[in-house]
N, C-alpha and C positions, 0 to 999 in steps of 0.2 A: 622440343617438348613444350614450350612457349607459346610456339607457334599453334600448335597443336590440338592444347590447353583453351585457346581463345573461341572456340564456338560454343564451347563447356562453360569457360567462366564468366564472359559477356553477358550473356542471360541471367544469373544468378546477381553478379553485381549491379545489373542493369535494374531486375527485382528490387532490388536493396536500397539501390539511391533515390527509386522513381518513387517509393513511396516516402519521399518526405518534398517532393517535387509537387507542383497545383498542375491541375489537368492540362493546365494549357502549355507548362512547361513539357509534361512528360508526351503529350502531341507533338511534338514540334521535329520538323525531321530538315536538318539530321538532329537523332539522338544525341543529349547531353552527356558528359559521362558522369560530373557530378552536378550537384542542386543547386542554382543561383542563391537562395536562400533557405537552406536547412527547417526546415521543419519537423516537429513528432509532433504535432498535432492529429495529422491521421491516427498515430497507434493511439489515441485518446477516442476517437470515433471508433476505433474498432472496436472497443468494450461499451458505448454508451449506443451504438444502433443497434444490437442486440446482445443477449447474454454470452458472450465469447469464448469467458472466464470457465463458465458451465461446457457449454462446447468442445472447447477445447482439453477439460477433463475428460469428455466422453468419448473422445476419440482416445486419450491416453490409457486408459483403463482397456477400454476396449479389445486395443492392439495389442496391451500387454498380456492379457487375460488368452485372447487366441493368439498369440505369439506361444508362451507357456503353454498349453493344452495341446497344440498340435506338436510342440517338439517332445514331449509325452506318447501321443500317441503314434507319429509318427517315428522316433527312437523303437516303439515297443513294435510296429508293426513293421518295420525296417527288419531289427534283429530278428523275427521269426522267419522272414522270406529268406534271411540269407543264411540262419544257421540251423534251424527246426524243417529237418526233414519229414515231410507230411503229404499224402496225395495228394493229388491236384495242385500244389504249391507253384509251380511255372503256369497252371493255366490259369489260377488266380491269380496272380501278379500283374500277368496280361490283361485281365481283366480289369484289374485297381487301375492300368496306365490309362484303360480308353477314356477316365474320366480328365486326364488332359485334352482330349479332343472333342470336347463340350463343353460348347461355351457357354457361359452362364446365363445368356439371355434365352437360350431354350430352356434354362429349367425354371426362369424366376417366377411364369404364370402357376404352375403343380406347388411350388414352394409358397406362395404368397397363399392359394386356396389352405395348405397345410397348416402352417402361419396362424393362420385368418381361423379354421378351425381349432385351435387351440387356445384362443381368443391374446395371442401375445402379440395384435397388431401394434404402433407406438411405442416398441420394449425394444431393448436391445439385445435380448435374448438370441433372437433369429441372427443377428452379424456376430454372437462369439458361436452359439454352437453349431451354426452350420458351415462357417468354413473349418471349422475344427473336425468334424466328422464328416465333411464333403468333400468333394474335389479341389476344393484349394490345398487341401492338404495332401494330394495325389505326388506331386512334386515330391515334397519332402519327404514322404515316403522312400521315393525314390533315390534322393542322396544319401538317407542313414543306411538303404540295405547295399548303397555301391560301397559306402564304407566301410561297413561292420565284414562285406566279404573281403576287404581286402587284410582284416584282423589277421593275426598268424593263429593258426589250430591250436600252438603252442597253448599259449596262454588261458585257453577253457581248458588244457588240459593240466595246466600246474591248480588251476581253482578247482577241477575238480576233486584234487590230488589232496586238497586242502580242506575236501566239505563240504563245497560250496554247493549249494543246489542250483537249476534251471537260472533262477530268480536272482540266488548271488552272484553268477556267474556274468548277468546283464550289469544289474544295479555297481557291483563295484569293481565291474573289471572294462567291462565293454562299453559302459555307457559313459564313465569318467574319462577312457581315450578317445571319446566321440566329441570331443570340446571344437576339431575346425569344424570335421562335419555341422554339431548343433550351432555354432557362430554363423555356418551361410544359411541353414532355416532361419534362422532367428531374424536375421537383414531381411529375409526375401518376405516372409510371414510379415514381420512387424510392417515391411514397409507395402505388402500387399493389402492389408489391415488398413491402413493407416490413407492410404490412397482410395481405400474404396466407395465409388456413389452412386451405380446403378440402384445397389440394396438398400439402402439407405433412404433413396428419393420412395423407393415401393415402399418399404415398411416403416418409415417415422415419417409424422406430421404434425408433430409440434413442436416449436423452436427451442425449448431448452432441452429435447433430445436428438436435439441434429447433433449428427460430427461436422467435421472442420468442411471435407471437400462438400458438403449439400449448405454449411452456414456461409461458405465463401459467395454463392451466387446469389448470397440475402440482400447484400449491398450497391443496391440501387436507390436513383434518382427519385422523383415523384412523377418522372416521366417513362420509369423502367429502364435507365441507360443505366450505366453500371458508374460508380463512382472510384475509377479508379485509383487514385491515389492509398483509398482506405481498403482496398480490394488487395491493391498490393503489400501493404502493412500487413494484413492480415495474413496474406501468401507467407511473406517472409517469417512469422511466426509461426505456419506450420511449417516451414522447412528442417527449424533447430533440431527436431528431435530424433528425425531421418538424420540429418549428419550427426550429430553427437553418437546414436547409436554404430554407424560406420566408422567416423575415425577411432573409434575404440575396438572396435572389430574386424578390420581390413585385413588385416594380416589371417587372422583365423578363416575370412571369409575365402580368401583366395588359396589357404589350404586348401580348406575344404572342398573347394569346386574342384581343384586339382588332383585331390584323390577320391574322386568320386565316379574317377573313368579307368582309374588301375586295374581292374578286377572286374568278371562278370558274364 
């Protein structure tokens, strides 16, 4: 496992030390594993060449805002494909999946004109509500309705026994056992979210509403080379919050994935 480990954690440690490393150090091959002389003065450039601080709320917000919305709407549109018997419900679902097989760079010229019409160019409007009601949320559709069918009948039938309507039946029976399933949206969403820059680069163009992946390629030279030491500080800062969210969720997350192919 060690062994294993090493193409995984090489990169990440190698991230970590290089930015307190000077360019010339972190050039130098073979690679160091740690810094002849320590430094954090990069993580001090990373807040004083542009607004970071701002930045890096914007992506946070961001992620959380359409992390929460689509396990909302995906929970709600989950449980109807898999327990609300309705026409056409198999050939709409088929239809909900092709938007996996569209890449985003064929829709982004129709979506920027759309955008652009509503005049919410330089707003982050566009990166919460449309992965929320587009195709990034085609996925997690997809895991809450392999979950919720693999539910036993039982249990809508003791809620109904009890009252419960439609509504009570999701809200406190189905949707409170859906905790692996909504822990693996939650990772894949926050960290789809959170990594995203094609949209980003189309629709913001002013520096205190970048996110992290469009402010990271802000830090250049005065000759356009990249300054990496403060490039990699910067890196390492957004990594925290992609892992803090997973080692807290690991476990749920690989439920989840797991029963998400039981049934169907």
């Amino acid at each position: 496992m060690l062994v294993l480990a090493v193409p995984f954690v090489f990169p990440t440690w190698w991230m970590a030390t290089s930015s307190m490393k000077t360019t010339s150090e972190i050039l130098r091959v073979p690679p160091s594993l740690w810094p002849e002389s320590p430094s954090l003065s990069s993580y001090t450039q990373v807040f004083e060449l542009q607004p970071f601080a701002q930045q890096y709320f914007n992506s946070l917000y961001i992620a959380a805002l359409v992390t929460v919305g689509t396990i909302l709407i995906a929970s709600l549109a989950g449980y109807a494909f898999a327990r609300i018997q309705f026409p056409g419900a198999n050939l709409l679902f088929i239809l909900v999946l092709t938007g996996l097989l569209i890449p985003s760079e064929v829709t982004i010229v129709p979506l920027f004109r759309m955008v652009n019409s509503l005049g919410l160019i330089d707003t982050h409007w566009p990166l919460i509500v449309i992965p929320i009601l587009g195709a990034p949320s085609v996925l997690a559709t997809f895991i809450m309705r392999q979950f919720f069918i693999a539910l036993p009948y039982e249990l809508e039938e003791a809620g109904r026994m009890d009252g419960l309507s439609r509504w009570g039946i999701f809200w406190k029976i189905a949707f409170p056992l859906a905790r692996p399933a909504i822990a693996a949206v939650a990772i894949f969403t926050f960290l789809k979210s959170w990594n995203m820059y094609l949209e980003p680069i189309v629709y913001l163009s002013s520096q205190e509403n970048f996110t992290l992946p469009q402010a990271l390629t802000q830090y250049v030279d005065a000759y356009g080379g990249p300054i990496w030491n403060v490039q990699l500080a910067a890196t390492t800062l957004t990594v925290i919050p992609v892992l803090v969210v997973f080692i807290f969720a690991q476990r749920q997350f690989i439920q989840g994935l797991a029963q998400t192919g039981l049934k169907g």
